[in-house]
KEGULO-571135 format. One line per 10 residues: number of its first residue (from 0); their letters; for each residue x, y, z of N, C-alpha, C. Coordinates in nm, 3 decimals. Example, Ala and Ser with C-alpha at 12.3 -4.5 7.8 and 13.67 -1.06 7.14 Angstrom:
BEGIN
0 = AS = 1.319 -0.569 0.780 1.230 -0.450 0.780 1.320 -0.330 0.780  1.285 -0.225 0.708 1.367 -0.106 0.714 1.290 0.003 0.787
//
This chain:
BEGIN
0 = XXXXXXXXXX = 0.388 2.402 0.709 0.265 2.438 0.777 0.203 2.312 0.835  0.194 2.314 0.950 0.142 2.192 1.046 -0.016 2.219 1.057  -0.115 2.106 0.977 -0.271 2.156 0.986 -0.306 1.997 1.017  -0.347 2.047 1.135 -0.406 1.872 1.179 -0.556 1.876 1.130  -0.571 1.757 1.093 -0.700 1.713 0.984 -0.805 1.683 1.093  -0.928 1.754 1.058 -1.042 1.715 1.128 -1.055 1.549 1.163  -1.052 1.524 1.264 -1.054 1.367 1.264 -0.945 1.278 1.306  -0.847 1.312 1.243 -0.701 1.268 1.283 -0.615 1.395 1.355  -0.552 1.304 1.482 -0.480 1.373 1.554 -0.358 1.385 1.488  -0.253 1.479 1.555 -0.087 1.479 1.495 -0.096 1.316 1.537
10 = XXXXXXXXXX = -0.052 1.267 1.610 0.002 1.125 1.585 -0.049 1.042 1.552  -0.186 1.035 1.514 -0.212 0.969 1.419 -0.187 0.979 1.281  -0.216 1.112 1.242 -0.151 1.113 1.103 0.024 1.052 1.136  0.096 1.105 1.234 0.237 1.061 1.209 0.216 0.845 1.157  0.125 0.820 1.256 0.125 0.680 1.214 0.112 0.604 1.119  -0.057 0.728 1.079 -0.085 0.706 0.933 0.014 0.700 0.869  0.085 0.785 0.816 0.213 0.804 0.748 0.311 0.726 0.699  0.339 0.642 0.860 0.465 0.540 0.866 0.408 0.424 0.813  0.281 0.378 0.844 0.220 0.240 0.813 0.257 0.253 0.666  0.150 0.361 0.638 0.163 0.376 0.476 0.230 0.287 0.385
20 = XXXXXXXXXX = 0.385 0.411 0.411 0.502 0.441 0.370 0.611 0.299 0.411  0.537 0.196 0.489 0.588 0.044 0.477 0.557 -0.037 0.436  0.390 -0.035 0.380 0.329 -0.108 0.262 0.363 -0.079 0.170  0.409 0.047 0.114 0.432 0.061 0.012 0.580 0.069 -0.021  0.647 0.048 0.052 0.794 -0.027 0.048 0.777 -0.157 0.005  0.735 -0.242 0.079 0.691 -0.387 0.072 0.627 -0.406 -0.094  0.496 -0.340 -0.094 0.490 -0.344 -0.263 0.606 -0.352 -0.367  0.660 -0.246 -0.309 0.763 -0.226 -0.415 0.904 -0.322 -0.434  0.924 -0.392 -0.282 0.995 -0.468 -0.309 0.927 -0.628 -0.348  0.791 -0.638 -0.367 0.768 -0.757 -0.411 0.768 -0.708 -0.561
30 = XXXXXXXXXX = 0.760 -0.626 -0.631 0.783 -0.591 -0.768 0.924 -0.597 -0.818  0.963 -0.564 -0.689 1.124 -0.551 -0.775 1.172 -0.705 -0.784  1.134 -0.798 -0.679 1.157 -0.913 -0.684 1.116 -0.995 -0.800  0.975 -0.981 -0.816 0.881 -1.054 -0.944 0.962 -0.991 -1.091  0.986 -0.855 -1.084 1.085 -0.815 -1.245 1.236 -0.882 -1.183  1.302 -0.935 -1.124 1.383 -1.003 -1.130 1.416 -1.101 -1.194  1.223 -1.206 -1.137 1.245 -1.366 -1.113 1.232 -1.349 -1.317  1.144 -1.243 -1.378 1.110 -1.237 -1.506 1.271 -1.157 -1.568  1.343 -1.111 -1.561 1.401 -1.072 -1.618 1.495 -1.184 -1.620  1.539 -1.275 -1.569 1.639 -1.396 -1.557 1.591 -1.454 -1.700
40 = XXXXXXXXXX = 1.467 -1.501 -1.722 1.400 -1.572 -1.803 1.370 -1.484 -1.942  1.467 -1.309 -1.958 1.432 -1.303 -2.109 1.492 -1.336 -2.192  1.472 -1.382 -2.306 1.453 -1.463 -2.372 1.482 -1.375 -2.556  1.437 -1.242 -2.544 1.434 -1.234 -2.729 1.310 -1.067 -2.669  1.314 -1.032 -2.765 1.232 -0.890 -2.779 1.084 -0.920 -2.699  1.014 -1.032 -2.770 0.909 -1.045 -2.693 0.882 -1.110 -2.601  0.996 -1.143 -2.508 0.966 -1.135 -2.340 1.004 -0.984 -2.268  1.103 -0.919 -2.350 1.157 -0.772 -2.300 1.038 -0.721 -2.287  0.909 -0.738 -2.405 0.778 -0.633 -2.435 0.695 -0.700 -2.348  0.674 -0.819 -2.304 0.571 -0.875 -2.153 0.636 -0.764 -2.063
50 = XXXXXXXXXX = 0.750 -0.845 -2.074 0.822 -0.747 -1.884 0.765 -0.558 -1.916  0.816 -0.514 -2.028 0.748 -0.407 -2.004 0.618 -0.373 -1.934  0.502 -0.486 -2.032 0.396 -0.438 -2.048 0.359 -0.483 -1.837  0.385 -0.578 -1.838 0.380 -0.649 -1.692 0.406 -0.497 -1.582  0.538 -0.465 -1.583 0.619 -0.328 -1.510 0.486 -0.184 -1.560  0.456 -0.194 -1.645 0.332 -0.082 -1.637 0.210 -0.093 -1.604  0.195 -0.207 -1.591 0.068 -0.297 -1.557 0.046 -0.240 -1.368  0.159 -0.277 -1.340 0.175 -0.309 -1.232 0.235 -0.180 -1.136  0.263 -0.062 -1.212 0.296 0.080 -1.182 0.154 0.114 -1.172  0.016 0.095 -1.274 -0.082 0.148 -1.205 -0.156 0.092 -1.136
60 = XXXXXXXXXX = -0.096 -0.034 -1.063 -0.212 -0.134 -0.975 -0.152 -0.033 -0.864  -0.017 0.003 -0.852 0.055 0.052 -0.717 0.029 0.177 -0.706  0.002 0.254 -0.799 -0.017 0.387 -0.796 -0.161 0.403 -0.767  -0.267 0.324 -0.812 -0.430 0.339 -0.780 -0.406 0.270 -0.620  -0.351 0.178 -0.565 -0.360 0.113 -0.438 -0.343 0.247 -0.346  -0.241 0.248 -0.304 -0.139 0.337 -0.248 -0.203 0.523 -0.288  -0.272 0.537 -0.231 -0.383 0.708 -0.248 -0.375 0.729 -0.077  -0.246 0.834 -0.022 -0.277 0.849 0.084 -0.354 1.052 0.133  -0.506 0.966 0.115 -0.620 1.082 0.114 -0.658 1.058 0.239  -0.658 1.135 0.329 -0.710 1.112 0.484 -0.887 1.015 0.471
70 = XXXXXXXXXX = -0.945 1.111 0.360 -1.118 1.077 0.332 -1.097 0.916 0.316  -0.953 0.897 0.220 -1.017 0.741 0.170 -0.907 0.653 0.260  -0.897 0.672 0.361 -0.695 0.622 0.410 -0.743 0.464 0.486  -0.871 0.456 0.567 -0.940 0.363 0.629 -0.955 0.264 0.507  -1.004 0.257 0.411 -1.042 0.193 0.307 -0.892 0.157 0.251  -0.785 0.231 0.258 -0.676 0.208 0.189 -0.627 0.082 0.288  -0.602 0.124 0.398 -0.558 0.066 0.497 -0.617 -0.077 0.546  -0.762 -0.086 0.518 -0.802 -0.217 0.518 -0.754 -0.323 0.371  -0.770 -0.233 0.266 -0.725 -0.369 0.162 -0.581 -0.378 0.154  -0.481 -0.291 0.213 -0.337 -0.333 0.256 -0.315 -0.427 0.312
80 = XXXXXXXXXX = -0.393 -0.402 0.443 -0.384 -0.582 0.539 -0.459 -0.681 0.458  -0.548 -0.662 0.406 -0.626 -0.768 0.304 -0.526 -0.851 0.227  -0.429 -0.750 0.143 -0.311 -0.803 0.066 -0.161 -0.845 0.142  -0.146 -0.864 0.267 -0.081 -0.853 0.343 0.016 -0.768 0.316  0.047 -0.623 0.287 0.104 -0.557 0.284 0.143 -0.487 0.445  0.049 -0.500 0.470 0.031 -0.385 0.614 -0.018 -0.513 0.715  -0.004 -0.481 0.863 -0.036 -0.593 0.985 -0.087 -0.467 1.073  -0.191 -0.515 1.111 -0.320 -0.436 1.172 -0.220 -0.415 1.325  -0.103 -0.443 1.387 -0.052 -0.425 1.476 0.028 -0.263 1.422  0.054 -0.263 1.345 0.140 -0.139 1.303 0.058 0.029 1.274
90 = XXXXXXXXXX = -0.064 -0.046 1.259 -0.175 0.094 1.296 -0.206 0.119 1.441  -0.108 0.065 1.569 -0.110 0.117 1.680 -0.131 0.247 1.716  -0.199 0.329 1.780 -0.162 0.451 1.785 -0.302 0.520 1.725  -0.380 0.454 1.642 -0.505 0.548 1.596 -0.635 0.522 1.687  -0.726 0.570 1.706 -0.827 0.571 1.756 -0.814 0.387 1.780  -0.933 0.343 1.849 -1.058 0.244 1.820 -1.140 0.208 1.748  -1.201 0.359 1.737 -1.313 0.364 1.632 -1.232 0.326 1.504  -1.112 0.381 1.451 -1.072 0.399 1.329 -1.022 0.232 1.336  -0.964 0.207 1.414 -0.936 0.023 1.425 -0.992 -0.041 1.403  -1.111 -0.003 1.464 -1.220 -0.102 1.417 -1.300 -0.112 1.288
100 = XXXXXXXX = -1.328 0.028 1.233 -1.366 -0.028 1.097 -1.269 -0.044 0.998  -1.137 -0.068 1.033 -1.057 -0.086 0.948 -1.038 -0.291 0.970  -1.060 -0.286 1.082 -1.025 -0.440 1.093 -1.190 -0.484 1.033  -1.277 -0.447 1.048 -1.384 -0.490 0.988 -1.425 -0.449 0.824  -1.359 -0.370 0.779 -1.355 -0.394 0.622 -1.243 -0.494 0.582  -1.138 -0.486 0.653 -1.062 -0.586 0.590 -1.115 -0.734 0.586  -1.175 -0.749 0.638 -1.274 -0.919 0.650 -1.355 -0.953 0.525  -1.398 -0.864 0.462 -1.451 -0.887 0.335 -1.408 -0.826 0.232
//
């Protein structure tokens, strides 16, 4: 069922979507990298139980980040580029208006 959201056009949501869905690739491959650089370095049970605790730590920093809610997606989308996950060139395609307060929350 195709229901375009008050506010966002079809291609914007399509954009919405893709940006998303490449920050949160990128997240995931800087995680997979960081449990790498830590898994080289275990050591005995209690570095296995950091790396755990670290890998769950860090499942709900990615899971609270990454909320793709149309209401909160501007706000998502600014602290993505904040974290350089996302590059304000790759939200091509949405409004102005929506550009702009996205490039202007990301500043603070």
């Amino acid at each position: 069922m195709d229901i375009t959201l008050v506010g966002w056009t079809e291609e914007e949501q399509t954009v919405a979507r893709v940006a998303f869905e490449q920050a949160y690739t990128r997240a995931v491959a800087g995680l997979i990298a960081a449990i790498k650089l830590q898994a080289v370095e275990l050591a005995g049970a209690e570095a296995v139980w950091q790396l755990h605790d670290f890998i769950s730590i860090q499942r709900h920093v990615i899971e609270g980040r990454f909320d793709f809610r149309f209401e909160g997606l501007l706000f998502t989308f600014a602290s993505l580029i904040k974290e350089g996950l996302l590059q304000p060139e790759e939200l091509q395609g949405l409004d102005a208006e929506k550009l702009g307060k996205i490039t202007a929350m990301a500043r603070f």
